[in-house]
C-alpha positions as CSV (number, residue, x, y, z in Angstrom):
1,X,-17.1,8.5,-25.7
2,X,-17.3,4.5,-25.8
3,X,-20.1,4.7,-23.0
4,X,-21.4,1.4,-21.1
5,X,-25.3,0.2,-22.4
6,X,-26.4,0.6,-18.5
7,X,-24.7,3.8,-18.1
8,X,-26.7,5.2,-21.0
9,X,-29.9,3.4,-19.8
10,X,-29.1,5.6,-16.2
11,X,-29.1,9.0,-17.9
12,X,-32.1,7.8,-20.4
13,X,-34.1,6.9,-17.0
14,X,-32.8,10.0,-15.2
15,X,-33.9,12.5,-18.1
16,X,-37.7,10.3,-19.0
17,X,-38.0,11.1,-15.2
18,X,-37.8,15.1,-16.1
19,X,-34.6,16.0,-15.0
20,X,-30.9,16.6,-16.4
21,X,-28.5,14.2,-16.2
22,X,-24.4,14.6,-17.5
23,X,-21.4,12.0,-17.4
24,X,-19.0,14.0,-15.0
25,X,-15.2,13.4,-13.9
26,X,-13.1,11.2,-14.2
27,X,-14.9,9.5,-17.7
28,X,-14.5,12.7,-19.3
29,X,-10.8,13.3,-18.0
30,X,-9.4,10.4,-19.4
31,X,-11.1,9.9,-22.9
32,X,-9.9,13.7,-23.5
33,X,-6.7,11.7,-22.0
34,X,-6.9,8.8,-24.7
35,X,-6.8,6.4,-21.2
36,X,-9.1,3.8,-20.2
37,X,-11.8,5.2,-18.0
38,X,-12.8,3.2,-15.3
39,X,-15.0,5.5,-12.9
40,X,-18.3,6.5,-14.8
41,X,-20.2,8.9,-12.6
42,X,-23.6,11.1,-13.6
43,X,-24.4,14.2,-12.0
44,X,-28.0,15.3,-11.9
45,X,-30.7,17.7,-11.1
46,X,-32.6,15.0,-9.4
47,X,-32.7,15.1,-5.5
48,X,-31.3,11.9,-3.5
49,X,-34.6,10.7,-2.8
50,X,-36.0,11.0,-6.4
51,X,-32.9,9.0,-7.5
52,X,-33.4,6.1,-5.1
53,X,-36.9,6.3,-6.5
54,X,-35.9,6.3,-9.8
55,X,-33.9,3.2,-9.7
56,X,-36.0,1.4,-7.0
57,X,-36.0,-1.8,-9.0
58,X,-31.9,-1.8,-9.7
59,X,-29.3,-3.3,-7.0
60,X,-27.9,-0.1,-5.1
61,X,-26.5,1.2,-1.8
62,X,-26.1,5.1,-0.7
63,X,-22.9,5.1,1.5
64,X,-22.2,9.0,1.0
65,X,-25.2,11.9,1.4
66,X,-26.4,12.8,-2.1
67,X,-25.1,10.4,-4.2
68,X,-26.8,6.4,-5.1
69,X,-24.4,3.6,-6.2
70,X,-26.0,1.3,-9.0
71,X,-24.3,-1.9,-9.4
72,X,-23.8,-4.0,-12.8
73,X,-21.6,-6.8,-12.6
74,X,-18.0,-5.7,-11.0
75,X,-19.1,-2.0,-11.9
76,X,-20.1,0.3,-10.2
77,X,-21.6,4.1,-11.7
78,X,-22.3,6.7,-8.9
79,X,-25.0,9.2,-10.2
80,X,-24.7,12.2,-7.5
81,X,-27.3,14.9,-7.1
82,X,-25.2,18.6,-8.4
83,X,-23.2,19.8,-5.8
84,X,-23.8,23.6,-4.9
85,X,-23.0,26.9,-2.2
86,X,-25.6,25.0,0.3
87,X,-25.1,21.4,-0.4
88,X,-27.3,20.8,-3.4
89,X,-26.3,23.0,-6.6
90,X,-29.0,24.2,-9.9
91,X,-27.3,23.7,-11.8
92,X,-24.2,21.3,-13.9
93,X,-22.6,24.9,-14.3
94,X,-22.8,24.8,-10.4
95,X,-22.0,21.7,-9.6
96,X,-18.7,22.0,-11.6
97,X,-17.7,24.8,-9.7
98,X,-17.7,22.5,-6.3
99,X,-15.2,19.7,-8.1
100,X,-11.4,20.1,-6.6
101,X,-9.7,20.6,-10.4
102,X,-10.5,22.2,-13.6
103,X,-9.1,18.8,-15.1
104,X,-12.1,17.0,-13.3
105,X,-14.8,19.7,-14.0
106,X,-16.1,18.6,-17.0
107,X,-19.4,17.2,-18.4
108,X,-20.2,15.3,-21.5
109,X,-24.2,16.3,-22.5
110,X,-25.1,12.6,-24.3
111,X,-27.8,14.2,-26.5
112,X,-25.8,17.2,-27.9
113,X,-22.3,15.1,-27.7
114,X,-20.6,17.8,-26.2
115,X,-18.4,18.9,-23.5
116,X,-19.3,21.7,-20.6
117,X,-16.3,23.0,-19.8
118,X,-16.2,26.0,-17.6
119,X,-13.1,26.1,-15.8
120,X,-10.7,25.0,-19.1
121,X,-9.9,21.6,-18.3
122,X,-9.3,21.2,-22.1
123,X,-6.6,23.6,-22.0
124,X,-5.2,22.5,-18.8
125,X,-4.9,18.9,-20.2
126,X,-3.0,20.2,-23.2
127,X,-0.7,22.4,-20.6
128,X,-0.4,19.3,-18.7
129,X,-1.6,21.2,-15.4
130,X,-3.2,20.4,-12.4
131,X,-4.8,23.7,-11.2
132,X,-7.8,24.2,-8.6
133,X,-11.2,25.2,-9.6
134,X,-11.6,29.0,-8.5
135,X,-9.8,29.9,-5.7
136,X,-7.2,26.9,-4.8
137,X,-8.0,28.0,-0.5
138,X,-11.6,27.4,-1.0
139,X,-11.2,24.1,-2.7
140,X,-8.9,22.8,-0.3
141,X,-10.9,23.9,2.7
142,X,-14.1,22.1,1.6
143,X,-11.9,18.8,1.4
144,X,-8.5,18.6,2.5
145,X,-8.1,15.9,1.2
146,X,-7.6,17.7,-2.2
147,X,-4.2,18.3,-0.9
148,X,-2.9,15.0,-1.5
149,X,-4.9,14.2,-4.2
150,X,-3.0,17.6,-6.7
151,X,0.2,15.7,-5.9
152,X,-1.5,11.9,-6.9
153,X,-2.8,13.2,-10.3
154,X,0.1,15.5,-10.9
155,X,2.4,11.9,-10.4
156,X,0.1,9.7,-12.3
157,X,-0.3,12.0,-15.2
158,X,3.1,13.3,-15.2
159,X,1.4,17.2,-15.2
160,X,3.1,20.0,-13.3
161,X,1.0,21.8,-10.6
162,X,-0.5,24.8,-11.1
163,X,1.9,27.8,-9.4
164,X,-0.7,29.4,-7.0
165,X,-1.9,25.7,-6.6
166,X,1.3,24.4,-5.6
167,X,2.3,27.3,-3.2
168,X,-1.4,26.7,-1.5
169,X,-0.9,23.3,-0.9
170,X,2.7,24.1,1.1
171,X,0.5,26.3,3.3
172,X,-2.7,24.2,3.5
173,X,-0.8,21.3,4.2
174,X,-1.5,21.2,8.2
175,X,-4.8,20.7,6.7
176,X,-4.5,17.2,6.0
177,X,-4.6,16.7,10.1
178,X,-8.4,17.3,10.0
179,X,-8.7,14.3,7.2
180,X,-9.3,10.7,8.1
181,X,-6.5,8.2,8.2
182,X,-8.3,6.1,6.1
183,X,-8.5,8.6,3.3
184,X,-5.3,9.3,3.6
185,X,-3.8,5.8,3.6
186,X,-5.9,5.1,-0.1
187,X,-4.0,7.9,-1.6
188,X,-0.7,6.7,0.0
189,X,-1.1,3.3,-1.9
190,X,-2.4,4.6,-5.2
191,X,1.1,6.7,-5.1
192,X,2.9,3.9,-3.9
193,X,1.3,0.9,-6.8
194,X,2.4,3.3,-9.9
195,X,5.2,3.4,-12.1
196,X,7.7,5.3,-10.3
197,X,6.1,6.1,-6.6
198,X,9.6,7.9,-5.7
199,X,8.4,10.9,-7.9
200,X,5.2,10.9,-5.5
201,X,6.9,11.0,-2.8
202,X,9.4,13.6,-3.5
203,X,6.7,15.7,-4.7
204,X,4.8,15.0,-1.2
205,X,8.0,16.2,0.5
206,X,8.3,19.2,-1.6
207,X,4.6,20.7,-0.7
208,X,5.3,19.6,3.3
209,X,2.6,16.8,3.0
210,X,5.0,14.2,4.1
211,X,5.9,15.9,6.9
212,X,2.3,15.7,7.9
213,X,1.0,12.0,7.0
214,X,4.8,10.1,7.6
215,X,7.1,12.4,9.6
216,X,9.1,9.4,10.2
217,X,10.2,8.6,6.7
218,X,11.3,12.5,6.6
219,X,13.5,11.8,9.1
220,X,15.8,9.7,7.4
221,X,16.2,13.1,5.0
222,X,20.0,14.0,3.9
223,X,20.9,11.4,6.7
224,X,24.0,9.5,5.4
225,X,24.8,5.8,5.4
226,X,27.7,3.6,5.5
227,X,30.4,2.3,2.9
228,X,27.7,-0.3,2.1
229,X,25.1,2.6,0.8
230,X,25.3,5.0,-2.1
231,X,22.4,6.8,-1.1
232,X,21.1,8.4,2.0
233,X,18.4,6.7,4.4
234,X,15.9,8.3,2.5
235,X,16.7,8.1,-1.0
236,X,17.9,4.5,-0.3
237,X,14.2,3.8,0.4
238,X,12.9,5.5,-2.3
239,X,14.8,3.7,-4.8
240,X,13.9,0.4,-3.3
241,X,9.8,1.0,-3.6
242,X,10.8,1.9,-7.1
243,X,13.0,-1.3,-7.2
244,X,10.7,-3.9,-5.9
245,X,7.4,-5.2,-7.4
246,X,4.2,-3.7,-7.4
247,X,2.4,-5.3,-4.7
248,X,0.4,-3.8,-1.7
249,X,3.0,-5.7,0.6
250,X,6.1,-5.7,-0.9
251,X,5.8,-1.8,-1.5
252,X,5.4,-1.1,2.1
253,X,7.7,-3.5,3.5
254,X,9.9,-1.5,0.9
255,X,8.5,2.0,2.4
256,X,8.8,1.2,5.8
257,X,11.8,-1.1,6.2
258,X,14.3,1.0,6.7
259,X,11.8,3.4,8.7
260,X,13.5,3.8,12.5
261,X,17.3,4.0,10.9
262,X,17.8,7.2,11.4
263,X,16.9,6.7,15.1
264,X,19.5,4.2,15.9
265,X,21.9,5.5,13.8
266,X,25.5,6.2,15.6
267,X,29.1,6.2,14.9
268,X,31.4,4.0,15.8
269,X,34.9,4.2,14.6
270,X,34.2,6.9,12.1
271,X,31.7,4.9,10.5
272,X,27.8,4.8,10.8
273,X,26.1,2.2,12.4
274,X,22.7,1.2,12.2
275,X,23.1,-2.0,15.2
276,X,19.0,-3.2,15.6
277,X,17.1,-1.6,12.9
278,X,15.3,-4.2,11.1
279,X,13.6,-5.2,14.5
280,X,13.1,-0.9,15.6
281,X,11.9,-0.7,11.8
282,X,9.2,-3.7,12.1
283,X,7.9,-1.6,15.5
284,X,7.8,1.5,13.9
285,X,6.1,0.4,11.0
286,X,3.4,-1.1,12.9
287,X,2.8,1.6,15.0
288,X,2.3,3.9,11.3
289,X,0.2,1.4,9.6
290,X,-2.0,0.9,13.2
291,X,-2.0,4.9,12.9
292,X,-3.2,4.3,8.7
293,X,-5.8,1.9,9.4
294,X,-4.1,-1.1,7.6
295,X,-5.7,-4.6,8.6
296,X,-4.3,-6.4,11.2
297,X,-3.3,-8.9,8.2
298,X,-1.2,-6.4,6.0
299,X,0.4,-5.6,9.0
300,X,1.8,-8.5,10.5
301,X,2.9,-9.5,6.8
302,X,4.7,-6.5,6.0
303,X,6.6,-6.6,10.0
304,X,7.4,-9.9,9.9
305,X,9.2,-9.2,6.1
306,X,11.0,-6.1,7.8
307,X,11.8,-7.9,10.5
308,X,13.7,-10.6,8.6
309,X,14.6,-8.4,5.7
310,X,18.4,-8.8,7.0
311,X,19.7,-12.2,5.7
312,X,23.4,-12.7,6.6
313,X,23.7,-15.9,4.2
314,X,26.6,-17.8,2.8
315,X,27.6,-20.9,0.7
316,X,28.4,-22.4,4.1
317,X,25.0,-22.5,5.5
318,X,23.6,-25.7,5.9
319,X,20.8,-27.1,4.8
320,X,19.2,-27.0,8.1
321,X,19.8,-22.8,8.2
322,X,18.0,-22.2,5.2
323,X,15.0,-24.3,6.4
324,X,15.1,-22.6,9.7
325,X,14.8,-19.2,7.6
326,X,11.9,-20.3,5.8
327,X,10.1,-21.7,9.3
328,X,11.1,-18.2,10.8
329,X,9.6,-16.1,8.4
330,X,6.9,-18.7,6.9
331,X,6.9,-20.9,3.7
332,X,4.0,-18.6,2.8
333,X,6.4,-15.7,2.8
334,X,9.7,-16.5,1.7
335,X,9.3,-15.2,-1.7
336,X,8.1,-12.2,-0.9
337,X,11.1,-11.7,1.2
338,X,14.1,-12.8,-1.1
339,X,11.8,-10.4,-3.9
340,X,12.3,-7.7,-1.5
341,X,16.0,-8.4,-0.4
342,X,16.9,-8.1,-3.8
343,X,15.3,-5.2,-4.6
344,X,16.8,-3.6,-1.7
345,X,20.2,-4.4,-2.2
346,X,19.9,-3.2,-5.9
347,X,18.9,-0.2,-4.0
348,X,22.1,0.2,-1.7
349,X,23.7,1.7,-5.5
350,X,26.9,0.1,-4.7
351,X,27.8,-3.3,-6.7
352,X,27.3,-5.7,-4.0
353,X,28.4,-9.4,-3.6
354,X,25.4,-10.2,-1.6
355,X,23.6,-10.5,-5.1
356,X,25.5,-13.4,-6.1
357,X,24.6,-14.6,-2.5
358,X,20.9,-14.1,-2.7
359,X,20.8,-16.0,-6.2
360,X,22.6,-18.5,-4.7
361,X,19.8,-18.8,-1.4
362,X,17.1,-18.2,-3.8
363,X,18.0,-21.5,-5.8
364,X,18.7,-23.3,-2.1
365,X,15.5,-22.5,-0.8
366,X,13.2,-23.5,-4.5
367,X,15.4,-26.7,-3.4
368,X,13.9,-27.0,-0.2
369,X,10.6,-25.8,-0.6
370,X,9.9,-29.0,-3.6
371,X,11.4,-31.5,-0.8
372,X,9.3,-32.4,2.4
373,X,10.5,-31.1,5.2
374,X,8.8,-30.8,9.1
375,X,7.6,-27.0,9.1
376,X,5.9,-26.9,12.6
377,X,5.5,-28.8,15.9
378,X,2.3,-30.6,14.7
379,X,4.2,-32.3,11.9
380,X,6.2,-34.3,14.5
381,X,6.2,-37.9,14.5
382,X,5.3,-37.7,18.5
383,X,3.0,-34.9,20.1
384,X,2.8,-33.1,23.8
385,X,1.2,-36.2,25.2
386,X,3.5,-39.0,23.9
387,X,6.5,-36.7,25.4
388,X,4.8,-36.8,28.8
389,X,4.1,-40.1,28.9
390,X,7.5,-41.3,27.8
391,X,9.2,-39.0,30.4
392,X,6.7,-39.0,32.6
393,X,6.0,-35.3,33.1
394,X,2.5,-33.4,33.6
395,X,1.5,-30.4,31.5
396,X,3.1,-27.5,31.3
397,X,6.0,-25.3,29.3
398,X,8.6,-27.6,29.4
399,X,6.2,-30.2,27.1
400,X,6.0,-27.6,24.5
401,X,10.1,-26.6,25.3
402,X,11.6,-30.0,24.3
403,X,9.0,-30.5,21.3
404,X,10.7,-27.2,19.7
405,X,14.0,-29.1,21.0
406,X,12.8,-32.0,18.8
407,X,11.5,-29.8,15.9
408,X,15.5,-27.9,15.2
409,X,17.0,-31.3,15.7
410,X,14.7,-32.8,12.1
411,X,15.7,-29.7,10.9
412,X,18.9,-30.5,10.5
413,X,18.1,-34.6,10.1
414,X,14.4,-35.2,9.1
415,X,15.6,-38.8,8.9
416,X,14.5,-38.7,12.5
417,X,11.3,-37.3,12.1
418,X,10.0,-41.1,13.1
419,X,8.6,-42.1,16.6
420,X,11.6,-44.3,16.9
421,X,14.4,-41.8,15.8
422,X,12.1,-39.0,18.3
423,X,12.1,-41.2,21.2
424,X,15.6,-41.8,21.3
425,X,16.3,-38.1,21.1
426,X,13.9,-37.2,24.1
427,X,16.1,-38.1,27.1
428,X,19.1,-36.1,25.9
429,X,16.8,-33.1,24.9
430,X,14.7,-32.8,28.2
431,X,17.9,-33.0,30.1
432,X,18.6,-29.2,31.0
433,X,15.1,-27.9,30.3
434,X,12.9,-26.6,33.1
């Protein structure tokens, strides 16, 4: 193993203390893997307050009972005291038998440069399995968060899971109610940044875990589409996240964009209609990520995208529309949303004109974006109080009314984004607003 200087200074300082120490996990998964580690953890015989102790004079933090962060760097190694029946274990032997697969329930013994391996993870690595330590009930009962987390590695690895594992998952899967959202929500987005999230996902619905942490995006299951749609509302959304580009929002704008379809979905004139759904989507999808635990600011980028994820362009836009698209959804955000458009049309599985159309807008609004052009109220050559004291009005809505007036009209002619050009405008534009 190509271990870390300070990881190897932990286990020397562990061990001169008089107790055993082992590099556990993860490290030893993926160098039996040939794939980069990036977790380094140590398990020990030492209790939680001898390892605090221990490392007294080293920058750490406990956030978890039993286990001490130390910090070097942008790393961080976890060195956790062994796990056992009644918290604390005797032994690594132990401590191995509390970890959630045999995969992850290995040691490497520094000194002897070997690996403990109970439970055969090397043989489960080589059968490309992901199978529960012992019995797969008692595993997923201490943490059922396990549940998700078979279907993760199974998807990142590209290993089956274990029979008897799979089938207890299916039946466990309730479980996941009991978990916290936050928990849940991590494991979401390290399925939804990989290669190919769809296979996640279909894997998730497979062993009744969606069903548990986003009934709503099962709902759009075998639902058909219109002429404008190969797929169904559900495999139309997972071939977009596997479309679009592997960023936090773009992926969920891409799981969730579609997300209320199936409940506005009627027929009209044989064919299905789906009249409202960007804005029913954007709602929906705030209401999951609220439920999730994303930040406020994830969420309002990732609704605002769904809501304007519909662009009805043409060539015969003017120039004025396409900078009153980039106002609407934010300078900030426009190139997240023709990304995502893109993607999702790709994803419709039909050969669709409105790619030609997007290049086309894409091109249109670089354009735009390199010239100067009056994004908000405050950019005005005149504010609220000039307006009131040219027309003579007091405070109130209709001020802030005919400056938006004033803002669509430079829009279109930003050669009259001076106090001049603004002031001449103001009598016709206040006529008619109260």
């Amino acid at each position: 193993m190509n271990i870390p200087q300070f990881l190897l200074t932990i286990i020397d300082r562990v061990q001169n203390s008089g107790y055993q120490a082992y590099i556990v996990g993860g490290a030893v998964r993926d160098t039996l893997l040939r794939l980069p580690v990036t977790d380094w953890d140590v398990a020990t015989s030492a209790p939680p307050e001898k390892i605090s102790t221990i490392f007294r004079d080293l920058k750490n933090f406990s956030l978890k009972h039993g286990t001490v962060t130390l910090v070097d760097g942008d790393r961080h190694y976890e060195v956790t005291t062994f796990r056992g029946s009644e918290g604390v274990g005797h032994s690594i032997e132990e401590d191995l038998g509390y970890r959630d697969f045999t995969i992850n329930a290995m040691a490497y013994d520094v000194d002897k440069k070997t690996i403990l391996d109970p439970y055969g993870g090397k043989a489960d690595i080589l059968r490309k399995w992901i199978r529960a330590v012992g019995e797969p009930e008692d595993r997923f009962q201490e943490d059922p968060l396990r549940l998700i987390r078979a279907v993760r590695f199974a998807h990142e690895l590209n290993f089956k899971i274990e029979k008897r594992t799979l089938e207890t998952i299916s039946i466990m899967s309730e479980q996941l109610g009991s978990v916290a959202k936050e928990r849940i929500r991590d494991e979401i987005l390290k399925i939804l940044m990989s290669g190919k999230p769809s296979c996640g996902f279909n894997l998730m619905f497979r062993t009744v875990l969606l069903k548990q942490v986003l009934p709503e995006l099962c709902e759009g299951y075998l639902k058909r589409q219109n002429t404008y749609h190969r797929f169904t509302i559900y495999k139309h959304i997972m071939e977009t996240i596997d479309q679009v580009q592997p960023r936090h929002v773009l992926r969920l704008t891409a799981l969730l964009h579609d997300i209320a379809k199936p409940r506005v979905r009627e027929k009209v004139r044989g064919e299905w209609r789906f009249l409202g759904h960007e804005q029913a989507s954007a709602e929906l999808a705030g209401e999951i990520m609220e439920r999730l635990r994303f930040s406020k600011a994830i969420m309002g980028r990732v609704t605002n995208l769904i809501t304007h994820h519909m662009i009805w362009y043409d060539s015969e836009w003017s120039d004025g529309a396409v900078k009153r698209l980039i106002r609407r959804v934010g300078p900030e955000n426009i190139d997240d949303l023709l990304s995502f458009r893109r993607a999702d049309i790709l994803a419709h599985g039909v050969k669709d004109e409105k790619l030609d159309q997007l290049s086309e807008l894409e091109k249109r609004v670089g354009e735009s974006m390199k010239n100067q052009f009056t994004e908000k109220v405050r950019d005005l050559a005149i504010d609220g109080n000039r307006v009131m004291e040219i027309l003579n009005l007091s405070p109130g809505p209709q001020v802030g009314k005919i400056l938006k007036r004033l803002l669509e009209k430079v829009t279109d002619h930003p050669e009259l984004n001076t106090e001049e050009g603004l002031t001449g405008l103001l009598s016709e534009i206040s006529i008619g607003i109260k």
